[in-house]
C-alpha positions in Angstrom: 7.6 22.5 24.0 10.0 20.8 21.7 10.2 17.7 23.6 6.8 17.4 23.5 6.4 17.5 20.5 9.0 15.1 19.8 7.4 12.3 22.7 4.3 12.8 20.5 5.8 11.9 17.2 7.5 9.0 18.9 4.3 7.9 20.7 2.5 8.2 17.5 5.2 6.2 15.6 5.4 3.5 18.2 1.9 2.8 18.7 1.3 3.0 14.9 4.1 -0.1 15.3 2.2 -2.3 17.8 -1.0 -1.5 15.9 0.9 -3.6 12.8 2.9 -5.9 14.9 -1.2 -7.3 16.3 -2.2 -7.8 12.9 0.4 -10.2 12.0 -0.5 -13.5 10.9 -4.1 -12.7 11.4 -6.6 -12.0 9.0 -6.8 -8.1 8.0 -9.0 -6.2 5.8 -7.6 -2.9 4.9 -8.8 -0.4 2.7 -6.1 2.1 0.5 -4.4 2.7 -2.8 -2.6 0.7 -5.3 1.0 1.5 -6.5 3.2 -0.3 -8.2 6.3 -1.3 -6.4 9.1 0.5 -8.7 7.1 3.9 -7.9 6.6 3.2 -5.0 10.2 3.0 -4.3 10.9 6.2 -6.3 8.9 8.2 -4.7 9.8 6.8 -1.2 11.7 10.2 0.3 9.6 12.6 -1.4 7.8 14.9 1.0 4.3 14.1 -0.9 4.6 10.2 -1.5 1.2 10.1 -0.2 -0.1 12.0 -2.3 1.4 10.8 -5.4 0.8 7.1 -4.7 -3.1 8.3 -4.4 -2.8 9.8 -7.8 -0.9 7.4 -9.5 -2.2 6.6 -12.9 -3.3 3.6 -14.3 -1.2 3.5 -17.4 1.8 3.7 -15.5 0.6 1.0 -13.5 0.1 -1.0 -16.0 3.2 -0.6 -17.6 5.6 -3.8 -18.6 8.1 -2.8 -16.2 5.8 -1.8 -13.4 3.8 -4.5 -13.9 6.9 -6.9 -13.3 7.9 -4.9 -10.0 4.9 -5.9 -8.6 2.1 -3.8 -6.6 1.9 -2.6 -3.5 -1.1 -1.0 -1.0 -0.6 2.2 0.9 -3.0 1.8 3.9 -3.1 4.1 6.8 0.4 5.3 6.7 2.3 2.2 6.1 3.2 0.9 2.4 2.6 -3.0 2.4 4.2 -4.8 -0.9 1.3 -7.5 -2.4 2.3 -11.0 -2.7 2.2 -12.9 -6.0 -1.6 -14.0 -5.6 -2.2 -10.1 -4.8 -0.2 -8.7 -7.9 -2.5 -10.6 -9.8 -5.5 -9.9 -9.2 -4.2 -6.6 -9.2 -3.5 -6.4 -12.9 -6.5 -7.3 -13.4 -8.4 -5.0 -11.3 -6.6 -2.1 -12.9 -7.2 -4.1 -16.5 -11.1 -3.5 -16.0 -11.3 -0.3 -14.5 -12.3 2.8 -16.0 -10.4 4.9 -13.1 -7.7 6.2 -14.3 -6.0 7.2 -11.4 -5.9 6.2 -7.6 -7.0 3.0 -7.4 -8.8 2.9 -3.7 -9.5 -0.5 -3.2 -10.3 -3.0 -0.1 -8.1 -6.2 0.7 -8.6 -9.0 2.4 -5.7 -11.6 3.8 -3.0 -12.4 6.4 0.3 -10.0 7.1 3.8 -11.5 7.0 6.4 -8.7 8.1 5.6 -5.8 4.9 4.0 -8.6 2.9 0.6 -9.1 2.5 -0.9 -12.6 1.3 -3.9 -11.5 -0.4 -7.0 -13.8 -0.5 -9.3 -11.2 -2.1 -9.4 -7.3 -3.4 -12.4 -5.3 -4.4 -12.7 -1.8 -5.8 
């Protein structure tokens, strides 16, 4: 029973890896939430990272130090870090809106590796 289990997780972990490893280069849209890089990373090994980056507040986000860490978008399991073009617009996405916590938004652009090269993101 254990090793079933344990095929599973693997299966699930290596498809979930071609399923990113297709995209690349290509043009994506994905839908998820907004973090900020430097929480992102503190919360990295916590149990409920999920959960917090879907609750993270907007005045942390938009703090001076968080702000200069850049953003990030948590999209169907995997964390992707926002390129320059992306952390802008993301400051001022999270400037205008009246959301104060988990920012679900919808990107558009091209994946490099973890990076993605935003060429638009709605709300």
């Amino acid at each position: 029973m254990t090793r079933t289990i344990h095929f599973l997780a693997m299966f699930l972990l290596l498809a979930g890896g071609v399923a990113v490893a297709a995209r690349q280069g290509k043009a994506v849209t994905l839908g998820g939430y907004i973090v900020d890089n430097m929480c992102a990373a503190a919360h990295a090994d916590d149990a409920d990272s999920a959960d917090k980056i879907k609750n993270h507040p907007k005045s942390c986000a938009l703090m001076p130090d968080c702000v200069k860490s850049g953003y990030a978008l948590l999209s169907e399991g995997h964390l992707y870090k926002l390129d320059a073009e992306g952390n802008k617009q993301v400051a001022e996405l999270l400037k205008k809106t009246s959301q104060e916590k988990g920012l679900s938004v919808k990107v558009e652009g091209t994946l490099d590796g973890q990076t993605l090269h935003v060429k638009s993101i709605s709300d």
